[in-house]
C-alpha positions as CSV (number, residue, x, y, z in Angstrom):
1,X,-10.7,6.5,-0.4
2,X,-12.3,4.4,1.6
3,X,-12.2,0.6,2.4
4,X,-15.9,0.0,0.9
5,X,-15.3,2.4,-1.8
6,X,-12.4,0.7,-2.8
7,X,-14.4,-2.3,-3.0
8,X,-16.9,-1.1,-5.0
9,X,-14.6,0.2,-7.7
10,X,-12.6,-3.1,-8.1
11,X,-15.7,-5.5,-8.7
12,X,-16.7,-2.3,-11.4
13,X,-13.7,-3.3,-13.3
14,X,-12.1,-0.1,-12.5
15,X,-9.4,1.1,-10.0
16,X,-6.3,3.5,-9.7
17,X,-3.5,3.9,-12.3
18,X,-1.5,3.3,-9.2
19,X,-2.7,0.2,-8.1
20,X,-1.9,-1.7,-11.4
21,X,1.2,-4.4,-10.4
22,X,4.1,-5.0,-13.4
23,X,2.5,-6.7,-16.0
24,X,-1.1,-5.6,-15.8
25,X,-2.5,-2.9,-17.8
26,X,-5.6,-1.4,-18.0
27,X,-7.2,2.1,-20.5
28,X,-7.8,5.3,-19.0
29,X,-11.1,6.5,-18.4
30,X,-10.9,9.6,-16.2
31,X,-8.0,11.7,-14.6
32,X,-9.1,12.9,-11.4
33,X,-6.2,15.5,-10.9
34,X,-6.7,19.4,-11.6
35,X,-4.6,22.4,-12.7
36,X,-1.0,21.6,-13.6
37,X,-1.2,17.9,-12.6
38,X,-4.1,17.6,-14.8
39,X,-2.1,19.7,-17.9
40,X,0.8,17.4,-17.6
41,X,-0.8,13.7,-17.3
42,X,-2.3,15.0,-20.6
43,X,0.7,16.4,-22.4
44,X,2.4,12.5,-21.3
45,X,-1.0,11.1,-23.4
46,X,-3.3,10.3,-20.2
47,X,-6.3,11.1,-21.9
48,X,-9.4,8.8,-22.0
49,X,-8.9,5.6,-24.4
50,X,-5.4,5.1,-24.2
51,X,-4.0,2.3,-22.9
52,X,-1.4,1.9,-20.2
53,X,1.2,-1.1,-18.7
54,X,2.9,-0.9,-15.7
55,X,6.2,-1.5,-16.6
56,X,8.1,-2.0,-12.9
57,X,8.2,-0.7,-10.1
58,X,11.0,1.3,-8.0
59,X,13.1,-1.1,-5.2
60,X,11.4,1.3,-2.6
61,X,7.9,1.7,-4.5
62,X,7.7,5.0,-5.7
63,X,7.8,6.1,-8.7
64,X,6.2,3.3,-11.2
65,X,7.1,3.3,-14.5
66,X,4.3,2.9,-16.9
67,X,3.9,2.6,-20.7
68,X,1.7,5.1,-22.5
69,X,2.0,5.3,-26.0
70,X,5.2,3.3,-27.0
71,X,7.3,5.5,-24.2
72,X,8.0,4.6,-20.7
73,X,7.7,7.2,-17.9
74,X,8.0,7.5,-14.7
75,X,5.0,8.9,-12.1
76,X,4.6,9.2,-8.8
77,X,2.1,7.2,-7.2
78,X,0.4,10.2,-5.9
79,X,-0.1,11.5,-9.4
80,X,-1.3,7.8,-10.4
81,X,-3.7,7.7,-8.1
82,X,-5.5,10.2,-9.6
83,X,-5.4,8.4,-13.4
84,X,-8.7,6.4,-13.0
85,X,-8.3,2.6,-15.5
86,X,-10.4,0.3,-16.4
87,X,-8.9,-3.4,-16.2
C-alpha cells in the first residue's frame, strides 16, 4: 500500500487489523485475504461486525495477539493486514 493510500484510509476511519496498537480496537468490515487464509480468519470469527482489541504485542513485533469474541489469538501481522477495521 501506498503512502497516499494509506492516508486516505486513516482519515476514512478505517485501517489494517495490523495496525491497531494494544489497547485500541476497532470492528471488522472486510477480510481482504483469499483461499485458506480467508477460511481460517473466519473459522477464528473475522467476519464483518465483530469487534476486535489488540491485546499486546510480541517483544520482537510479530505475532499480535488480538481479542475476538471473548478469546485471545495470536496472528501474524501478515495475516492482519489483510483484516480491514473500522476505528
Amino acid at each position: 500500500m501506498t503512502r497516499r493510500k494509506r492516508e486516505v484510509t486513516i482519515l476514512r476511519g478505517n485501517c489494517s487489523l495490523s495496525d491497531l496498537r494494544p489497547g485500541e480496537g476497532g470492528v471488522v468490515r472486510r477480510l481482504g485475504a483469499v483461499g485458506e487464509t480467508r477460511r481460517r480468519l473466519q473459522d477464528i470469527g473475522l467476519i464483518s461486525g465483530t469487534r476486535v482489541t489488540c491485546e499486546r504485542e510480541s517483544p520482537l513485533g510479530d505475532p499480535v495477539a488480538y481479542r475476538v469474541r471473548g478469546a485471545t489469538m495470536a496472528l501474524r501481522r501478515a495475516d492482519a493486514g489483510a483484516v480491514e477495521v473500522e476505528r
